[in-house]
N, C-alpha and C positions, 0 to 999 in steps of 0.2 A: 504493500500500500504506500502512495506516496505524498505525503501533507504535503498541501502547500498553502500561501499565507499570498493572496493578492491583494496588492495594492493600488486603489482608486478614487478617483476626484470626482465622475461623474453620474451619468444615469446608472453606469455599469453594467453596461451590454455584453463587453467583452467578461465579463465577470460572470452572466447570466448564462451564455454561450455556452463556457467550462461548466459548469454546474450540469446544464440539460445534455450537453452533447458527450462528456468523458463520463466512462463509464464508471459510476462511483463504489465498484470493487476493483479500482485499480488508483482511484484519484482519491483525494477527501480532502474539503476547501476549510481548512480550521482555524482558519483565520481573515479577518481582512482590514486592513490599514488605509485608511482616508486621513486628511487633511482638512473635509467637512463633514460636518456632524448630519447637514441636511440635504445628503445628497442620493440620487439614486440608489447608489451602491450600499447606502448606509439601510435601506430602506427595504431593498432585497433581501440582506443577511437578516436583518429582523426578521423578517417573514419565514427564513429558510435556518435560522437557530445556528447564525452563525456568529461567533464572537467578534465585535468590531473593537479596534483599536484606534483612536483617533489621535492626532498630532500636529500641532503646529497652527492651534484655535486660539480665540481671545482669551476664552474663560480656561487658565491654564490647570487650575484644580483638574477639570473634565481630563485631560490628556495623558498620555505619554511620552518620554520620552525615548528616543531611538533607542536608548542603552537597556532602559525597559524591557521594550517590545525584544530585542534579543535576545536576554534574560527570558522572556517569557518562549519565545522561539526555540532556546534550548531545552527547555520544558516540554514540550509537545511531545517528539522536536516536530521545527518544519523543516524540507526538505527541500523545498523549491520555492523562491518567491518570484512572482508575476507579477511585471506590471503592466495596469493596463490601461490607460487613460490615467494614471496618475502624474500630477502637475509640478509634484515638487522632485529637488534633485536629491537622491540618495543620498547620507553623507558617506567619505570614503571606508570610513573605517566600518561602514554596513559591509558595501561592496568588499571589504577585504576579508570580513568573515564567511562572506559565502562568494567566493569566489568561484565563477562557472556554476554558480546557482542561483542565479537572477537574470531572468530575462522580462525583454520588453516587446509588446507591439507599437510598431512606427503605422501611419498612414502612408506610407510612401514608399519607393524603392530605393532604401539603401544603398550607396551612398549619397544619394542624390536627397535633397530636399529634406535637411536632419539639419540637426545642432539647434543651439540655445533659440528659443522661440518659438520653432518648428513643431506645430504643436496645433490639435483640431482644424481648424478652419485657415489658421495659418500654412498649416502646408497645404490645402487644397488650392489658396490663391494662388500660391504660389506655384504648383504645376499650370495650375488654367492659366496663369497671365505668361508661363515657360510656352504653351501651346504644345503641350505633351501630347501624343497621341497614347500612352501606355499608362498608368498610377498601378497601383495596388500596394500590400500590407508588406512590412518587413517583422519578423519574429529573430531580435537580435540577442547577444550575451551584453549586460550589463558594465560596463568599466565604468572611469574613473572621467569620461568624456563623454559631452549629451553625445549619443546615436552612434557610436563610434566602436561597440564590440563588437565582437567576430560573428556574422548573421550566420543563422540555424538553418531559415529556411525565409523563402517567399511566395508570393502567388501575385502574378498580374491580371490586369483587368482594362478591357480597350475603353479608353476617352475619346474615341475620335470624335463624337458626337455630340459631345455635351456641352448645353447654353449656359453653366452656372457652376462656382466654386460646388455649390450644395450638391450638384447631381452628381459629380466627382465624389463626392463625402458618402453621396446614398451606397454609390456601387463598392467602394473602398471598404463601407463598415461592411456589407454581406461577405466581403473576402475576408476581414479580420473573423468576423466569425466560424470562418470554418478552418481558417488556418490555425488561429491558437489554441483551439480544443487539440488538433489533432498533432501540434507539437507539443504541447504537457503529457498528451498520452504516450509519446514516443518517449517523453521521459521517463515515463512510469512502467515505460518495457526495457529500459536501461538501451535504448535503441537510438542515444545521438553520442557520436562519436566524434572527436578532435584528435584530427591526424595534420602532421606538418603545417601547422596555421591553418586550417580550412576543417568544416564541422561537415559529417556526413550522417544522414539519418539513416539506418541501416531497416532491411526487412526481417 
């Protein structure tokens, strides 16, 4: 079985996705980590009896701190944390405790259209106003730089057609959802592999 601990900012689709689509004798989502108290994701785990951890609110009593939530992470343990529409930056010494055990979903194809900003509707502009004929999801490894580890996998998706950052955004999210179920599961079958700098998901 392989805990993991996703972490989220928003409605929490990508969060919803893992839950419905891996299959939960291989996954279990025992954790999840937001930045808002009133946010979809927080709203979800309510409903589905998942324990939230929140971080970095006004009202500091409510929260946790990073060093906490690891402390508590050792506990579980978790295994894998996932981010997934979450807005804030890791700090490093997260990413040095789980190292090649944090990934992310991007909107976009790595390494194109990443780093500081780069983020919802921002990268959607920014392909539509590139006049991309290609977008889709990147599913990358975590470092010490926005968008910048070694990507796991991807999935494209044709823009040739589209009148609007938002229609970009519609077809991008149906990709991230089927792509990050189906890389946590590949983790849960110990089936992603890092050979000579380059990640292969094996059968």
């Amino acid at each position: 079985m392989l805990n993991i601990a996703v972490f989220a900012s928003g409605r929490g689709s990508n969060l919803k996705a893992i839950y419905e689509k891996v299959s939960k004798d291989k996954v279990r989502i025992c954790a999840v980590v937001t930045d808002r108290n009133d946010c979809g994701a927080v709203q979800f785990s309510i409903e589905n009896k998942i324990p939230v951890y929140i971080v970095n609110t006004i009202n500091e009593s409510a929260t946790f701190s990073y060093e906490k939530i690891v402390e508590q992470f050792n506990l579980i343990p978790v295994h894998l944390i996932v981010l997934a529409g979450f807005l804030k930056k890791i700090p490093d010494f997260l990413i040095g405790e789980y190292e090649n055990r944090i990934i992310n979903i991007h909107p976009a194809l790595l390494p194109s259209f990443g780093g500081n900003g780069m983020y919802g509707l921002n990268v959607h502009k920014a392909v539509f106003n590139s006049s991309a004929k290609i977008s889709g999801a990147t599913v990358h490894f975590v470092d010490k730089i926005y968008d910048h580890g070694k990507i796991i996998d991807q999935r494209a998706v044709d823009i040739s057609d589209v009148k609007t950052p938002e229609d970009i955004a519609a077809r991008v999210l149906k990709v991230e959802h089927e792509l990050l179920p189906y890389v946590v599961e590949k983790f849960s079958e110990n089936k992603i592999v890092i050979k000579d700098n380059r990640v292969f998901l094996t059968e």
